[in-house]
Backbone as a chain_set.jsonl record, in Angstrom:
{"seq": "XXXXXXXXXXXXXXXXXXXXXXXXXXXXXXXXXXXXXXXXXXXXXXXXXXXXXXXXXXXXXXXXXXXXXXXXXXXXXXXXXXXXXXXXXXXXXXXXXXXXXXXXXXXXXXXXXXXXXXXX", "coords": {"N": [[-64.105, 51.129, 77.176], [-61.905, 52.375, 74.488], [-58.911, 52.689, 74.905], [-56.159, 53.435, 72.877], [-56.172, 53.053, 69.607], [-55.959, 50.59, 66.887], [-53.88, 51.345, 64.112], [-54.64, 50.193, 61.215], [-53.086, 50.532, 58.039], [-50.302, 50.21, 58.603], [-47.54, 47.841, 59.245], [-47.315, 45.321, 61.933], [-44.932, 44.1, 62.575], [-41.87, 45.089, 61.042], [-39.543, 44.476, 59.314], [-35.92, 46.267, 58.784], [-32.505, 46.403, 56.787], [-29.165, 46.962, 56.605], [-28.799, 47.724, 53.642], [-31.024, 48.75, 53.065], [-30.548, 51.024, 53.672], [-28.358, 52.568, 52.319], [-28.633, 53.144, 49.766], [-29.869, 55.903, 48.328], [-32.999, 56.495, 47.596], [-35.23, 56.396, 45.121], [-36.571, 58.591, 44.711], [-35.964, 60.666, 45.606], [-33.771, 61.033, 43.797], [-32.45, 63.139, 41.664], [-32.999, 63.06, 37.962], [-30.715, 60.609, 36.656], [-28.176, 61.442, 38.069], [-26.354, 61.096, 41.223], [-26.188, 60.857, 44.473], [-23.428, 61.321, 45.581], [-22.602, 63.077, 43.076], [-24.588, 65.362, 43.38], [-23.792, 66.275, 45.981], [-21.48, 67.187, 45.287], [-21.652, 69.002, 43.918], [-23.036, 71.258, 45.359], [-21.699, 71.64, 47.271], [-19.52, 72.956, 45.55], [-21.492, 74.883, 45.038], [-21.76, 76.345, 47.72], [-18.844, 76.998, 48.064], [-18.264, 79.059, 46.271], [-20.217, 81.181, 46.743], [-19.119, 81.123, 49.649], [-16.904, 83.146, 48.618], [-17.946, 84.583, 47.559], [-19.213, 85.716, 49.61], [-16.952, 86.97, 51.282], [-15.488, 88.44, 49.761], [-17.846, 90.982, 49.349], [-17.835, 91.196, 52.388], [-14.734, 92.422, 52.105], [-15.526, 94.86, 50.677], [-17.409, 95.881, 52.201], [-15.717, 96.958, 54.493], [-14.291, 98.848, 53.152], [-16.254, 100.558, 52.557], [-17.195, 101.401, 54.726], [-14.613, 102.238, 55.714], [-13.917, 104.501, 54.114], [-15.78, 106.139, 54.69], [-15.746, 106.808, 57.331], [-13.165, 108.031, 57.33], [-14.132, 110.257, 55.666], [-15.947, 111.52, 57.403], [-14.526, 111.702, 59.663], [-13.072, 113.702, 58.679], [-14.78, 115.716, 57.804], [-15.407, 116.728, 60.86], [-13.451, 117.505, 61.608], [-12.796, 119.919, 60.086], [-15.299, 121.334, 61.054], [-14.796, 121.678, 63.521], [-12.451, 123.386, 63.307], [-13.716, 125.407, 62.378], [-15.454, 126.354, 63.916], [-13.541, 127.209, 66.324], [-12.562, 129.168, 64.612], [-14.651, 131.088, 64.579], [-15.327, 131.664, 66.88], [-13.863, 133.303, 69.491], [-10.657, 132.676, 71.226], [-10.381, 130.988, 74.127], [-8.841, 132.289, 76.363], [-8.928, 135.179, 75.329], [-11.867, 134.993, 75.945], [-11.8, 134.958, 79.198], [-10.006, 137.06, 79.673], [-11.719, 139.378, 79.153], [-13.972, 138.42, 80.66], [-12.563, 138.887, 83.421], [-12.088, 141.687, 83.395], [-14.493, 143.178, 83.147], [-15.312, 141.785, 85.825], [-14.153, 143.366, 87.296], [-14.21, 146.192, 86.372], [-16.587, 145.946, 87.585], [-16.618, 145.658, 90.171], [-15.06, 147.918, 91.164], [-16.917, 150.147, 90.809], [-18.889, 148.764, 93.234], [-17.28, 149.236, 95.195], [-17.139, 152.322, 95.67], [-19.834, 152.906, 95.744], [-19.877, 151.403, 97.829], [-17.919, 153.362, 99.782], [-19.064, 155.659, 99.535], [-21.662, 155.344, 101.07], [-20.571, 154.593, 103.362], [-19.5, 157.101, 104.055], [-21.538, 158.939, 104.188], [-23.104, 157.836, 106.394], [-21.473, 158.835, 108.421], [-21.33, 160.804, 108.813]], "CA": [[-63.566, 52.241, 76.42], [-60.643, 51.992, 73.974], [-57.655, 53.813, 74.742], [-55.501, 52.961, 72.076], [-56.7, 52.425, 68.269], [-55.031, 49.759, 66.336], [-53.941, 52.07, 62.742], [-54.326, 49.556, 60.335], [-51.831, 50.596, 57.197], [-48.475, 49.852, 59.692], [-47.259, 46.253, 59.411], [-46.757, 45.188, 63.173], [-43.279, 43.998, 62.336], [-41.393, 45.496, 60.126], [-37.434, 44.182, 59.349], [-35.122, 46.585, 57.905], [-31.686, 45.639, 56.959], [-28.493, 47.36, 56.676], [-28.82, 47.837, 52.188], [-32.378, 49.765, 53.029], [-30.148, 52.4, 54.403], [-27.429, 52.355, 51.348], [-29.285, 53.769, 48.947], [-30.966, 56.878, 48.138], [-34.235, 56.15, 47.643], [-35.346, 56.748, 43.836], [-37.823, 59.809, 44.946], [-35.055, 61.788, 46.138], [-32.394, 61.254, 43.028], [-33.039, 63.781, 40.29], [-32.88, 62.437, 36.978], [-29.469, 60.461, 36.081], [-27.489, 62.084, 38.815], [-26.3, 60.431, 41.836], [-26.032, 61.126, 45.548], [-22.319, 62.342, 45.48], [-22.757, 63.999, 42.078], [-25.605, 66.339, 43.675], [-22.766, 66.904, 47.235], [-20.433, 67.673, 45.063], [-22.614, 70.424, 42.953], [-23.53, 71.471, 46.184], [-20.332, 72.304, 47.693], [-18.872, 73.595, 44.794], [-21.89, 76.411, 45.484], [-21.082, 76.662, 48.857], [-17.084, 77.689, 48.001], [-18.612, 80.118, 45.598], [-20.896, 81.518, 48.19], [-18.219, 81.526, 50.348], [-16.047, 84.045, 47.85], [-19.413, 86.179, 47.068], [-19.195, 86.745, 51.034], [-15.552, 87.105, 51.309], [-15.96, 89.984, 48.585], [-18.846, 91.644, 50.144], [-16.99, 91.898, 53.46], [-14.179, 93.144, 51.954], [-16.398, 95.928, 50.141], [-18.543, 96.751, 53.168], [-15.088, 97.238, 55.097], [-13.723, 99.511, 52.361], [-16.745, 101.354, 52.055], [-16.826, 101.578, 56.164], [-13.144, 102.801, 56.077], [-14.14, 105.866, 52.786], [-16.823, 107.118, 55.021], [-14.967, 107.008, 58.589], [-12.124, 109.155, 56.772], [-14.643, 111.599, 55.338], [-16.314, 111.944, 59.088], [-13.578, 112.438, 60.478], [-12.566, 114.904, 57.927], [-15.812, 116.703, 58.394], [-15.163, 117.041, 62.273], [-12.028, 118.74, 61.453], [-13.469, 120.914, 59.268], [-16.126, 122.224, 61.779], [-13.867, 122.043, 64.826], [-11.808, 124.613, 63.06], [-14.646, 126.838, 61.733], [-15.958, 127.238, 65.752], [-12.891, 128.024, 66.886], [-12.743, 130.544, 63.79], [-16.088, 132.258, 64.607], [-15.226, 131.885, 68.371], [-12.555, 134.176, 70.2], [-9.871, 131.747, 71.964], [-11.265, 130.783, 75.739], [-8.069, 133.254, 77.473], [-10.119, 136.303, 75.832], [-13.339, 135.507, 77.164], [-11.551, 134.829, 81.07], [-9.583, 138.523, 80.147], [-12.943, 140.031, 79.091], [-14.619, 138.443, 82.366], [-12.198, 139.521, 84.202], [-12.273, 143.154, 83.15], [-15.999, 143.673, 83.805], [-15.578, 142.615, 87.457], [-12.869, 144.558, 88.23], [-14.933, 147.398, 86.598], [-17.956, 146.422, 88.69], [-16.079, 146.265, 91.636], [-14.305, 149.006, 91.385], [-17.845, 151.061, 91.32], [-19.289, 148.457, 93.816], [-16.333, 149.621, 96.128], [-16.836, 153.53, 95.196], [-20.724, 152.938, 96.563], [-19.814, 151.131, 99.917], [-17.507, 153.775, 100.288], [-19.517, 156.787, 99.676], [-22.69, 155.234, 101.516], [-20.203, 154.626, 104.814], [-19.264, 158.296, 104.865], [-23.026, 159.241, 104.302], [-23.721, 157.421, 107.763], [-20.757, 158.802, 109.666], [-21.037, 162.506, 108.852]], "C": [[-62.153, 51.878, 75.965], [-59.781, 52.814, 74.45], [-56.662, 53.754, 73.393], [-56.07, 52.388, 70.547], [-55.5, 52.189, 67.508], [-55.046, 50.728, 64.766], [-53.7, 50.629, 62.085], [-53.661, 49.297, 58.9], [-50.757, 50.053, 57.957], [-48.585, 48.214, 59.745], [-46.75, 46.321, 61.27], [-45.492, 44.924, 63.497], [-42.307, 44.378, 61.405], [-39.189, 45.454, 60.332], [-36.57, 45.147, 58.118], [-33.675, 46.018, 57.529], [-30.605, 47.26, 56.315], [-28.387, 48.312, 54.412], [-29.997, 48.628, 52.309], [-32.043, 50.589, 52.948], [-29.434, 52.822, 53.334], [-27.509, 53.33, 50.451], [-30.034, 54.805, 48.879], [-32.351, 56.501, 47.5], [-34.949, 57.071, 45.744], [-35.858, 58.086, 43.802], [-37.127, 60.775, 44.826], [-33.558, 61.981, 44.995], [-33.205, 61.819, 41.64], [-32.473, 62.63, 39.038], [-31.523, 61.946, 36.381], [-28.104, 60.852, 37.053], [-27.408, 61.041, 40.566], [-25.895, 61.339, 43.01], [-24.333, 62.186, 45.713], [-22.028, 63.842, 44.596], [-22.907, 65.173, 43.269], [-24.456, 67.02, 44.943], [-21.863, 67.491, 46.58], [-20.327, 68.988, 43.976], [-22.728, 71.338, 44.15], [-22.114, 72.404, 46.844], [-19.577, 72.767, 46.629], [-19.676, 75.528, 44.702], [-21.889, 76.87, 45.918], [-19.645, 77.784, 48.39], [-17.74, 78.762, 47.103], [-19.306, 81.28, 45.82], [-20.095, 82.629, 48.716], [-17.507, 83.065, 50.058], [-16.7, 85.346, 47.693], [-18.973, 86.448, 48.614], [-17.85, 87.665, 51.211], [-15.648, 89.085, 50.653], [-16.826, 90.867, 49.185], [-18.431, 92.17, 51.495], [-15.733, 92.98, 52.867], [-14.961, 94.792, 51.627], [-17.353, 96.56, 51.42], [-16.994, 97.684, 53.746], [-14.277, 98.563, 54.163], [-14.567, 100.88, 52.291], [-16.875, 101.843, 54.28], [-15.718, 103.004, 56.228], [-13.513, 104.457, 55.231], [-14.805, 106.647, 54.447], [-16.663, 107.078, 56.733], [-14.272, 108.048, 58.634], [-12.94, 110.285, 56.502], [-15.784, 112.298, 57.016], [-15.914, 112.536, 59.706], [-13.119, 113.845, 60.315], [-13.281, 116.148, 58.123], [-15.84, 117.65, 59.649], [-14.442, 118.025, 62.415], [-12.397, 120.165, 61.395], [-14.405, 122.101, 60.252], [-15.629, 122.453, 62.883], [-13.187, 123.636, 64.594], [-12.611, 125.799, 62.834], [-14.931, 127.145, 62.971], [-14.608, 127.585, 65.688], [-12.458, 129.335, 65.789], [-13.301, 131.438, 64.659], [-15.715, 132.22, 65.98], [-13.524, 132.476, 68.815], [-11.887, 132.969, 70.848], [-10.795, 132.008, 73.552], [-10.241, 131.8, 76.9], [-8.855, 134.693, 76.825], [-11.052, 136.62, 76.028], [-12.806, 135.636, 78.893], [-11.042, 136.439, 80.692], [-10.941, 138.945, 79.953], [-13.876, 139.836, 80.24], [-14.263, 139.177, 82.981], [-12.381, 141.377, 84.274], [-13.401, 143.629, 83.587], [-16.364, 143.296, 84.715], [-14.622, 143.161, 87.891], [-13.44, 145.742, 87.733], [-16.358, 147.273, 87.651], [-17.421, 146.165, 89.777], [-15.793, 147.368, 92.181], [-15.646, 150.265, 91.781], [-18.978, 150.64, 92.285], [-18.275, 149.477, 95.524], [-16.979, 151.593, 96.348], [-18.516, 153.612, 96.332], [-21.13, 152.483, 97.936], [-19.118, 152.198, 100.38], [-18.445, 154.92, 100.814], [-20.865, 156.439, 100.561], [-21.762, 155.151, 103.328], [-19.815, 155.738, 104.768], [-20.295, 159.14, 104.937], [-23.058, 159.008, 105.91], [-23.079, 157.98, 108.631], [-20.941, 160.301, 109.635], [-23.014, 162.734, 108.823]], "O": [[-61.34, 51.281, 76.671], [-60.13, 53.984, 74.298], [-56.853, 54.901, 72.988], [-56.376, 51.198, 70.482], [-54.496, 52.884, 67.352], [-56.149, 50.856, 64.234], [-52.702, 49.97, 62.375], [-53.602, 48.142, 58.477], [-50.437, 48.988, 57.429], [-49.516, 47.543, 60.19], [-46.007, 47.177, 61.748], [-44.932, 45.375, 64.496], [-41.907, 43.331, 60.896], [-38.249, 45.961, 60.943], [-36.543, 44.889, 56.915], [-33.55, 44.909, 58.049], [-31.073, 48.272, 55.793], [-27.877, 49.415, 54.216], [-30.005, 49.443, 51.387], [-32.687, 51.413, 52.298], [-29.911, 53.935, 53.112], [-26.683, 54.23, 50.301], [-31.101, 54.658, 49.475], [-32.086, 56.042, 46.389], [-34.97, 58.285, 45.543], [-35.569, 58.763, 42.815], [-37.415, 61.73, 44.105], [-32.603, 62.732, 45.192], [-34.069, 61.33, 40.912], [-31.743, 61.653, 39.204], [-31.027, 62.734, 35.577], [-27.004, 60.483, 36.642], [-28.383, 60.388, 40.938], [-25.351, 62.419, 42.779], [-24.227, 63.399, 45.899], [-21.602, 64.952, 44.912], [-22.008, 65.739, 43.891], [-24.254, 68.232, 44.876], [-21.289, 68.41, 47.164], [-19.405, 69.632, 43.475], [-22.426, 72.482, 43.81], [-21.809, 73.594, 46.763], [-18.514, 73.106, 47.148], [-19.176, 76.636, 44.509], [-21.97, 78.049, 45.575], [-19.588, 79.014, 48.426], [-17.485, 79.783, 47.742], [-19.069, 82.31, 45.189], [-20.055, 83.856, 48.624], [-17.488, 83.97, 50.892], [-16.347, 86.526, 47.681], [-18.339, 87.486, 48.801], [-17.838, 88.895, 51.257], [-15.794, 90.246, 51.035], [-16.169, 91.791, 49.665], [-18.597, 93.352, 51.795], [-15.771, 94.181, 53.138], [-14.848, 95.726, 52.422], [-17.886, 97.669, 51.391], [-16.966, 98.897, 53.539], [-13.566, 99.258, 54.888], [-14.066, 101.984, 52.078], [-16.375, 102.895, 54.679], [-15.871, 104.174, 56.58], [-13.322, 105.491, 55.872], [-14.244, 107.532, 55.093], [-17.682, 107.382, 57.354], [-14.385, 108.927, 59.489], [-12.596, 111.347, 57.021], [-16.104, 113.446, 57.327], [-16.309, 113.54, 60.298], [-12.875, 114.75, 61.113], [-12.826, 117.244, 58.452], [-16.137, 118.845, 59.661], [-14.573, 119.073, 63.046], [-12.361, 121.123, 62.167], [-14.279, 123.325, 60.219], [-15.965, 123.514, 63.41], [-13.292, 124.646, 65.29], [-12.257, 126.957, 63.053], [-14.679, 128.31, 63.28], [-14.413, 128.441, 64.825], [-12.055, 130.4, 66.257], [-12.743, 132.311, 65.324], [-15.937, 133.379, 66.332], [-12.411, 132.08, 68.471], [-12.707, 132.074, 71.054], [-11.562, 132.905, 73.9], [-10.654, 132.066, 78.029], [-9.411, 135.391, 77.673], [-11.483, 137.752, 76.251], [-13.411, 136.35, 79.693], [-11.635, 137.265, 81.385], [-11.495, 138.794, 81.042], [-14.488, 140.767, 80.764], [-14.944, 140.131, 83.357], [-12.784, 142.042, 85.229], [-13.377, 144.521, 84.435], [-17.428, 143.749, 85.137], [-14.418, 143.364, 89.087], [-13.313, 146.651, 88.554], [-16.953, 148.162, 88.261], [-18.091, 146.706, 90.657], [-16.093, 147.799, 93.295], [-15.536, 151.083, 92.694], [-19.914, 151.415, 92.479], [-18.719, 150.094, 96.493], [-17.196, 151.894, 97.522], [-18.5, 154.184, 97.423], [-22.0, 152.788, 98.751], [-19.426, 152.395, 101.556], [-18.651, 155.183, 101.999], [-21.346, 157.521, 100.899], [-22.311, 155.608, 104.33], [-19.476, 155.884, 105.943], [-20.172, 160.121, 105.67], [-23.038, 159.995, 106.645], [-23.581, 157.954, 109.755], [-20.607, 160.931, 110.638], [-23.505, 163.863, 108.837]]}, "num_chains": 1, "name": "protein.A"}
């Protein structure tokens, strides 16, 4: 049994040399245009890129900042309208207070009158 099949396209030795490497390889160079050319097209779209982002941050952060301010503004806005429509929080504690000191006062009135019930 084989383990191993010999592929027969592949030269068994094959010598490259330092000028193989050199060159871009015809396949890969568009028409007339050369290796740097194409890097230097390349990075010129990059930096341009770059600027589109640049821009775009700025603009998100701008439009961020508009609609932070009007949030906030909003908050305001409804903070103040409750405490409009709502009484301050010292005259709900006086208004508590008032209705147990009246129900005390006739809690008191019925312990009294029920302890002189029992004694007489």
């Amino acid at each position: 049994m084989k383990r191993f099949q010999e592929v027969s396209d592949v030269e068994p030795e094959q010598h490259y040399t330092f000028a193989d490497f050199m060159d871009e390889p015809a396949e890969f160079q568009p028409e007339g245009s050369s290796y740097r050319e194409r890097v230097a097209v390349l990075e010129r779209k990059v930096g341009e890129l770059e600027t589109v982002v640049a821009a775009l941050r700025a603009d998100a952060k701008s439009i961020d900042d508009f609609f932070r301010a009007r949030i906030g503004h909003l908050v305001g806005e409804f903070v103040e309208r409750c405490r409009e429509a709502m009484p301050p929080t010292v005259e709900i504690q006086e208004a508590v207070h008032e209705k147990f000191e009246a129900e005390g006062q006739e809690l008191a009135k019925a312990i009294y009158a029920a302890i002189l019930k029992k004694l007489r």
